[in-house]
C-alpha positions in Angstrom: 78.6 34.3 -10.9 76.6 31.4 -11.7 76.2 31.2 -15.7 72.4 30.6 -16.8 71.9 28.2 -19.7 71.0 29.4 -23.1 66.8 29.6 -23.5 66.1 26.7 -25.9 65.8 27.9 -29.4 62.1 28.0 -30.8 60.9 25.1 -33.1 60.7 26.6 -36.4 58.9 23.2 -37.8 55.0 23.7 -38.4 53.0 21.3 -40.3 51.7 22.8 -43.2 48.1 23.6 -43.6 46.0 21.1 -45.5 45.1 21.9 -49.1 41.6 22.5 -48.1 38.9 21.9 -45.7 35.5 22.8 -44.6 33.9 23.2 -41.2 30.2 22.9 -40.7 29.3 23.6 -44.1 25.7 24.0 -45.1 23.5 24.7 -47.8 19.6 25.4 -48.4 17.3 25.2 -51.3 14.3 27.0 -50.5 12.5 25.0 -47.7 15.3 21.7 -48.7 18.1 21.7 -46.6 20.7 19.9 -48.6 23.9 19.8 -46.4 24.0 20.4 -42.8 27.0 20.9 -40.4 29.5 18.9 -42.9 33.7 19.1 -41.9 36.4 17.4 -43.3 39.9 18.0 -44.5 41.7 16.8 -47.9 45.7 17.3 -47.6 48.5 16.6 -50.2 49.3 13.2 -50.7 46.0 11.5 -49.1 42.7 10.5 -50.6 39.8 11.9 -48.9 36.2 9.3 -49.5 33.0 10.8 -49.2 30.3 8.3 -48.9 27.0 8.1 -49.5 23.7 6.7 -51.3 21.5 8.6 -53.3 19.9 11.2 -52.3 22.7 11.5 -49.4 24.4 15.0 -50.6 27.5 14.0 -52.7 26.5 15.9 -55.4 25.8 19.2 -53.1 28.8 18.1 -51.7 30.9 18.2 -54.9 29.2 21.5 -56.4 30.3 23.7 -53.7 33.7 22.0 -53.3 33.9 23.1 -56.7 32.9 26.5 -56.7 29.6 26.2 -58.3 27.4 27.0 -55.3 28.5 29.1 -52.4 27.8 27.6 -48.7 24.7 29.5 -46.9 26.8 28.4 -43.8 30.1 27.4 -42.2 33.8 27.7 -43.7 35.7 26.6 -46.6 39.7 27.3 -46.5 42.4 26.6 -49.1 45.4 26.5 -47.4 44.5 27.3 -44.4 43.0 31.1 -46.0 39.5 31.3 -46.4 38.2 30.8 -49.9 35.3 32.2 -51.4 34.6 31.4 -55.0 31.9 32.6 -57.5 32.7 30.4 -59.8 34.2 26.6 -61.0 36.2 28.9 -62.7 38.0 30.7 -59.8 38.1 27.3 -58.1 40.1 26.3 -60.7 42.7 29.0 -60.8 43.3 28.0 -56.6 44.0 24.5 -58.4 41.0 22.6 -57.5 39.6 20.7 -60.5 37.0 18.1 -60.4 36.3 15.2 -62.9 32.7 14.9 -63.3 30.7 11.5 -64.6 30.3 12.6 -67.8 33.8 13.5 -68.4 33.2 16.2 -70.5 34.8 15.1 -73.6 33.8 14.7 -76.9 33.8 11.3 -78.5 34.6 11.7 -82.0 37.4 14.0 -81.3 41.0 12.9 -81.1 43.0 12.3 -77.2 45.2 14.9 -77.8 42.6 17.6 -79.0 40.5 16.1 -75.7 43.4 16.7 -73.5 43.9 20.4 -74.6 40.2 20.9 -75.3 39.5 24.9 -74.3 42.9 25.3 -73.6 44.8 24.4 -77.2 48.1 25.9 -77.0 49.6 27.9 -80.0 51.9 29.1 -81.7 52.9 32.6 -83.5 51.7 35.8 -83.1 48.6 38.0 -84.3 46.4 36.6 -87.5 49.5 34.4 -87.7 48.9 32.6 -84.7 47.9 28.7 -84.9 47.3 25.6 -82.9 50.6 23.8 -81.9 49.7 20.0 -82.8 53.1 18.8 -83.0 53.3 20.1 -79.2 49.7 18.8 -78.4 50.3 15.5 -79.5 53.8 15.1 -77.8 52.7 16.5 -74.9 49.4 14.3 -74.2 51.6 11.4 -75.1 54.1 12.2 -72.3 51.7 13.4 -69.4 49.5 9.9 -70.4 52.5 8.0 -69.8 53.7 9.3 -66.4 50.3 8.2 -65.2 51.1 4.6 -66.8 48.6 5.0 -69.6 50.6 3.3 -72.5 48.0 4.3 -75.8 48.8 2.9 -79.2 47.9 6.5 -81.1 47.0 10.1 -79.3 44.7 10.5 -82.9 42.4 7.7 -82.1 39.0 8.9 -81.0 38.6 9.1 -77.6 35.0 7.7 -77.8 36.9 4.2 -79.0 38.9 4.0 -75.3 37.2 2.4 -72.7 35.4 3.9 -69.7 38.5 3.3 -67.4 40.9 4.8 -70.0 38.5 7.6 -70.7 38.6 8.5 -66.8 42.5 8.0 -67.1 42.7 10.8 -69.5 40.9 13.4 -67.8 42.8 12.6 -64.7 45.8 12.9 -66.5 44.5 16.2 -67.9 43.3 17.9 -64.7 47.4 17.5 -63.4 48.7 18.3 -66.1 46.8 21.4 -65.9 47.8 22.0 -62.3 45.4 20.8 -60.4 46.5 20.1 -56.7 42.9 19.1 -55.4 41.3 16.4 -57.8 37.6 16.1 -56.8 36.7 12.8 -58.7 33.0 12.5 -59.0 32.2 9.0 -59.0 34.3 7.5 -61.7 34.2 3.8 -61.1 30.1 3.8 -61.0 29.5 2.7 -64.1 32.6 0.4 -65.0 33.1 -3.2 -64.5 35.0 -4.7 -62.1 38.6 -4.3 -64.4 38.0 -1.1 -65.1 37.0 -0.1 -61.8 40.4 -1.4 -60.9 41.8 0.4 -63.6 41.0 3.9 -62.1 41.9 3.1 -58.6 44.8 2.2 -59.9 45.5 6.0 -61.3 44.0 7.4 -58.2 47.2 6.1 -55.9 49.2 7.5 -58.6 47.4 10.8 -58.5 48.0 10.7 -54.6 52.0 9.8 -54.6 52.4 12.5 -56.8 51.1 14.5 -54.0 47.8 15.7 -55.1 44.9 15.9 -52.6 42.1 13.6 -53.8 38.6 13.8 -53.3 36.9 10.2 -54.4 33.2 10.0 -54.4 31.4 7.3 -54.3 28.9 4.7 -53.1 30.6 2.0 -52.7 33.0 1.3 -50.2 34.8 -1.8 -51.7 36.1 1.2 -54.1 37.0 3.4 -51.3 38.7 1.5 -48.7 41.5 0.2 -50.6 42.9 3.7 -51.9 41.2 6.3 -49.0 43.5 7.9 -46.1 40.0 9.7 -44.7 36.2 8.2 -45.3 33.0 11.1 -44.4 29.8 9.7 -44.6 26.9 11.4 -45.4 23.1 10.8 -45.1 20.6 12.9 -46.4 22.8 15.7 -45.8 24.0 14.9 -42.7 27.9 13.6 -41.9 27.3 10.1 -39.7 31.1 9.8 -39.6 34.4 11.1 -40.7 36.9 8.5 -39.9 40.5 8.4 -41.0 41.7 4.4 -42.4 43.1 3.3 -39.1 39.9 4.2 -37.1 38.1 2.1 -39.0 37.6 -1.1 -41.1 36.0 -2.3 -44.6 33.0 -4.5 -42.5 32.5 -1.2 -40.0 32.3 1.4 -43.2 30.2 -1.3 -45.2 27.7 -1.1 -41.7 27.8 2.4 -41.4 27.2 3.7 -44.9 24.3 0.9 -45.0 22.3 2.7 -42.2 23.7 -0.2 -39.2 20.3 -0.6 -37.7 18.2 -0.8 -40.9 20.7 -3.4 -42.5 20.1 -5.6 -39.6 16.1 -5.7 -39.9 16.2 -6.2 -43.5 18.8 -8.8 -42.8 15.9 -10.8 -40.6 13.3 -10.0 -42.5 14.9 -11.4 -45.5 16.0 -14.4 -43.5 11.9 -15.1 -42.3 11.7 -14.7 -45.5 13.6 -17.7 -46.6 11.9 -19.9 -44.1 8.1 -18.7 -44.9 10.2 -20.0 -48.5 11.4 -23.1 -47.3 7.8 -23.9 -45.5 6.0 -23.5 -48.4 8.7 -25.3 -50.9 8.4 -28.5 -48.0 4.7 -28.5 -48.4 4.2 -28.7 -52.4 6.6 -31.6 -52.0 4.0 -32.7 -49.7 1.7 -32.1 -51.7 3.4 -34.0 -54.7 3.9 -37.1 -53.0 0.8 -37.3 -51.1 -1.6 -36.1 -54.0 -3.3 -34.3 -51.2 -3.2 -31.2 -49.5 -2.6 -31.2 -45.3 -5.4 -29.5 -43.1 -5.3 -26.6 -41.3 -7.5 -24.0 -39.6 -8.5 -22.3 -43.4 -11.9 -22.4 -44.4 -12.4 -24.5 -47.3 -9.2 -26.1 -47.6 -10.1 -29.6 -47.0 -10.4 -31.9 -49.9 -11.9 -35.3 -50.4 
């Protein structure tokens, strides 16, 4: 009898879901259609760009990422489960916390009450019970520094950091709050080019600590350095979703810039310059000459 070979055992490795992801997403306003047909996917350790200019949907986008507007259409899935969420609130407890602009913070407030602001822990029981400040302070300390955010005092007021360090902290306080998806609504935008740096900075460190970033922004000199993924948008519609190796800084620059249109204004500004040029040749004409050179215009001739 002829002996038959063991049947191969099955693979028992699967990759593991992403953190989230949407397919065809949509939304309406009324008679507005705001987003239309939008997919991507964010996954742990990866930075996920979403491009656009105004007007283009980001802020949609970010809103129902974040659990403040439901989609009219399409599917959102945390991983790998549908999600449905009524609330920033509910997003939250599936570990998706977004950063917005404003940072909501409170400037003449200390760091470490910032850091623990709506969430102060305590200590005691019943009428007894009070806010832990030796824990907050030691604890906003430590979580500040594992993101390499050295601060001379957690009392200062956070108003006195800069706009870089500001965004530093609230990134710092979304993890330490257990945030696996960080949606990071454009937090370079209004920082110079040190600060900028700053934040990208604590964005790769957000991402090798294995969080899921979502960076939105306009400007793809910010993105390309720290993004895995890049979707573009454009009045609501995706014209791309390209992960790094796919594409390259001049190619996203082109796209997000609208390609065709970039290339007109592009000669129109250069016949521009020589309509420029043409004119600046003949005043120098002009000034040497004392007199002006004919042409076909009525009137233009001088004695």
């Amino acid at each position: 009898m002829t002996a038959t070979a063991p049947a191969p055992a099955p693979d028992q490795t699967t990759s593991a879901p992403p953190l989230l992801e949407v397919r065809g997403v949509g939304k309406r306003f009324g008679s507005v259609l705001a987003l239309q047909d939008i997919s991507t996917v964010v996954s742990a350790g990866e930075v996920t760009c979403v491009l656009g200019d105004n007007g283009a949907g980001k802020s949609t986008f970010i809103k129902i990422l974040s659990g403040a507007h439901a989609p009219d259409s399409g599917e959102y899935l945390v991983d790998g489960a549908p999600a449905g969420f009524s609330s920033p609130r509910d997003a939250l407890a599936r570990g998706i916390a977004t950063v917005y602009q404003d940072l909501a913070m409170v400037p003449l407030m200390s760091i470490w009450r910032n850091f623990f602001l709506g969430s102060e822990p305590t200590r005691g029981f019943g009428p007894g019970r009070r806010l832990n400040a030796k824990f907050a302070k030691r604890t906003a300390r430590d979580e500040l520094a594992k993101m390499g955010i050295d601060l001379r005092d957690v009392e200062q007021p956070v108003g006195t950091l800069s706009g870089g360090e500001r965004q530093c902290v609230a990134i710092a306080r979304a993890v330490y709050f257990g945030a696996r998806v960080l949606i990071l609504d454009e937090p370079t935008a209004a920082l110079g080019v040190k600060q900028a740096g700053v934040v990208l900075k604590y964005v790769v460190q957000a991402r090798d600590r294995g969080l899921g970033v979502i960076f939105i922004t306009h400007n793809p000199h910010h993105a390309y350095p720290v993004g895995d993924r890049f979707l573009l948008l454009n009045r609501g519609r995706s014209t791309g979703n390209h992960a790094k190796g796919e594409i390259t800084l001049a190619e996203l620059t082109r796209k997000m810039a609208g390609g065709a249109e970039l290339e007109a204004l592009s000669h129109e500004l250069e016949g521009t310059s020589e309509s420029a040029d043409e004119a600046a040749a003949e005043l120098a004409e002009v000034a040497a000459t004392g007199t002006i050179a004919p042409d076909d215009t009525p009137g233009r001739h001088r004695p």
